[in-house]
N, C-alpha and C positions, 0 to 999 in steps of 0.2 A: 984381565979380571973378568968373570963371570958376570954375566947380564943376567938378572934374574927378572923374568915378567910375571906379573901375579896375575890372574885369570879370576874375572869375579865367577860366583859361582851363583846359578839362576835358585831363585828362592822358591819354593814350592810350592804349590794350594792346593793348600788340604780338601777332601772331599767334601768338609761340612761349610769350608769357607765357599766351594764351589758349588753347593746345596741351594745356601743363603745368596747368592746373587742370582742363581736362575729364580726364586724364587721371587724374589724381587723385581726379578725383569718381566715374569708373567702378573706379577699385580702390575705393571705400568702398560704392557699393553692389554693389558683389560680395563683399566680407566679411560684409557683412550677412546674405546668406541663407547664408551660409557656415556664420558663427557660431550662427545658428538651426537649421542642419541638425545642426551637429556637439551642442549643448544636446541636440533632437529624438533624434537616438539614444543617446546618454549615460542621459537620461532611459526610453528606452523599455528597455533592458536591465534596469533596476533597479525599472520599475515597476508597479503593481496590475496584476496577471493577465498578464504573462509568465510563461514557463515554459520551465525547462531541462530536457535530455537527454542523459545523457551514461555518461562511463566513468571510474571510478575503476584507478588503477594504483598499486602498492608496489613497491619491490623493496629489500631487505638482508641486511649481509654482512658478517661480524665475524668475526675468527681472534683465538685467546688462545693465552697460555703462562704455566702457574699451575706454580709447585714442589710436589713432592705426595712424603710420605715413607713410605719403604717400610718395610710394619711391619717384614720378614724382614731386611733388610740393613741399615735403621739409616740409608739413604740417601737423598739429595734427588735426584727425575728430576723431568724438563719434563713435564707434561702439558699439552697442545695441546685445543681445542676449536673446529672451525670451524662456524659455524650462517648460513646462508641461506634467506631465507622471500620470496614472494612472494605479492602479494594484487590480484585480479583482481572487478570489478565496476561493473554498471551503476547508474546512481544519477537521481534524477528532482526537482526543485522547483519550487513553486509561490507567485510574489509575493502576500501576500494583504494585503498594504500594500506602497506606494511604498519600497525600500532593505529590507523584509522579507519574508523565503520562508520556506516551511519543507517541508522536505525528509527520502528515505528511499533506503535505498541495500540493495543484496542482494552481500553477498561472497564469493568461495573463496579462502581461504590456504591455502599449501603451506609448510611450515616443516622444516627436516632438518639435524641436528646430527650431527657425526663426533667421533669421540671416539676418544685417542689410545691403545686398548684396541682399537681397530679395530672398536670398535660403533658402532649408527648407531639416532637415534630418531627420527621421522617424524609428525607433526601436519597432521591434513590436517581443516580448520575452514570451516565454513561457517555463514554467517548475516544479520540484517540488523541497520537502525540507522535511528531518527528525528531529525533535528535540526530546530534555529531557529535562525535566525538574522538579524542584523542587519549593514548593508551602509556603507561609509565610505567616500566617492569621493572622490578628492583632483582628478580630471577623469574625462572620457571611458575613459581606457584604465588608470587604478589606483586601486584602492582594497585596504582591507582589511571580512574579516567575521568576527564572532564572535560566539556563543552554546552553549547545552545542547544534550548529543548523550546520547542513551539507545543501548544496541546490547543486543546476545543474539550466542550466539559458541556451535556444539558442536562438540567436538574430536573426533576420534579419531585417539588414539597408539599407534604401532606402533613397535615396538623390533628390536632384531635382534646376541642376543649381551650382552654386558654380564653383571657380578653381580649387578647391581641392576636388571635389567631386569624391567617387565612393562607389559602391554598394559592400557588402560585409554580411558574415555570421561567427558569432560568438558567440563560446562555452564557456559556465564561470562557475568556478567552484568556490565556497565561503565556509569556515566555521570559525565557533566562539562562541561566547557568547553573549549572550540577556539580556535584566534584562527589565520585564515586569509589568505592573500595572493592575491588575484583580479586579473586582468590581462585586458582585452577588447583582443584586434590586430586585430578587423574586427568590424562592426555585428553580425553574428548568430553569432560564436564566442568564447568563452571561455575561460582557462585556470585553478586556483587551485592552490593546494600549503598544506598545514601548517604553519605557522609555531610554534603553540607547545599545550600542552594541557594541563591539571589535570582527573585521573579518580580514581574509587574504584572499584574492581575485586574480583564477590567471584564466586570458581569453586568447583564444587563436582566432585570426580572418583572414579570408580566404575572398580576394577582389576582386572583378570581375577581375581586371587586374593581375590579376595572383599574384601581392603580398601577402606577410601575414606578419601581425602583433600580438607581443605579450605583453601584462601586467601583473604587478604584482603588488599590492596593500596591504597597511595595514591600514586599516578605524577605525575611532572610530567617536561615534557620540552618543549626549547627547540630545536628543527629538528635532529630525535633523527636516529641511523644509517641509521633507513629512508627512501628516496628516493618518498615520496608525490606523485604528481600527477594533478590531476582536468582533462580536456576535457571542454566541452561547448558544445551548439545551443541556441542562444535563437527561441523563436518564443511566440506569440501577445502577447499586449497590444494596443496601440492602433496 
């Protein structure tokens, strides 16, 4: 009896099925160096021995209306208090681990309250500040940082008018914790803002009239009145 052996027979691809796979295979390797380019810079912002440059900006702005009663008439009026301060400086860090810098910044604030007395008191501050910090990338262009920030701050207030006025200078000493929001939109610029801080604050103030005055503070603040935000240039590393 005859053996009959059946022979498969090879199936064919078609030229548009073999179209569709080079096609395919040239979008994968082109993601490829894509995705190593976009790691590559991600990485290079964040790591051992880059260094930023940059500028820090504040700026706020608060109006009140407190009831205040008069000794003479026995009456409740509005007193109003409007205060706006701005804060100006360049700031510098240095990666000295991969997602750790640590960095120093130099300030000038201008700060000027009006008072419904039609007085006016004037704070014009200058000084610097060291931090640390550590770095928390969710990808390429956001993460968060947070760490200790020392600063120094000296004042001089100038008054103009008031009962209670007088001119005085004062020294303040702050440290604490930051918790920051960092955002990179291109390989070598970046943006951050304040997000939240716990500080202990202790000034010490010397007034024309020979008195002196002291405070001691413990502040916390959650993306407080004042509109903070830092630019800056990323260059060296690898």
């Amino acid at each position: 009896m005859p053996v009959i052996i059946a022979i498969p027979r090879k199936k064919k691809v078609s030229c548009k099925n073999l179209n569709e796979l080079l096609s395919q295979m040239k979008k994968i390797l082109f993601l490829i160096p894509a995705f190593l380019l976009t790691f590559q810079i991600s990485k290079a912002q964040t790591e051992k021995g880059s260094q930023t440059l940059g500028i820090n900006l504040a700026l706020g702005y608060s109006k009140q209306s407190n009831p205040n009663l008069n000794g003479n008439s026995n009456a409740f009026t509005n007193t109003e208090l409007k205060y706006l301060n701005y804060t100006i400086g360049p700031t510098y860090s240095y990666f000295i681990a991969d997602k750790l810098d640590i960095g120093g910044s130099l300030f000038y604030s201008n700060n000027r309250s009006d008072y419904a007395d039609n007085s006016t008191e004037r704070y014009h501050s200058y000084g610097a500040s060291v931090t640390l910090r550590k770095y928390l990338m969710f990808n390429q262009y956001l993460g968060f940082r947070a760490g200790p920030q020392l600063s120094y701050a000296r004042s001089v207030q100038n008054t103009n008018g008031g009962i209670y006025s007088s001119d005085g200078t004062t020294n303040s000493y702050t440290g604490g914790v930051n918790l920051g929001f960092v955002y990179y939109p291109i390989k070598r610029m970046g943006l951050s803002a304040i997000l939240a801080s716990l500080n202990y604050n202790h000034s010490s103030t010397l007034y024309s009239n020979g008195l002196h005055g002291k405070t001691d503070n413990l502040n916390f603040a959650w993306v407080s009145n004042n509109l903070g935000l830092s630019a800056f240039y990323i260059f060296g590393g690898k």
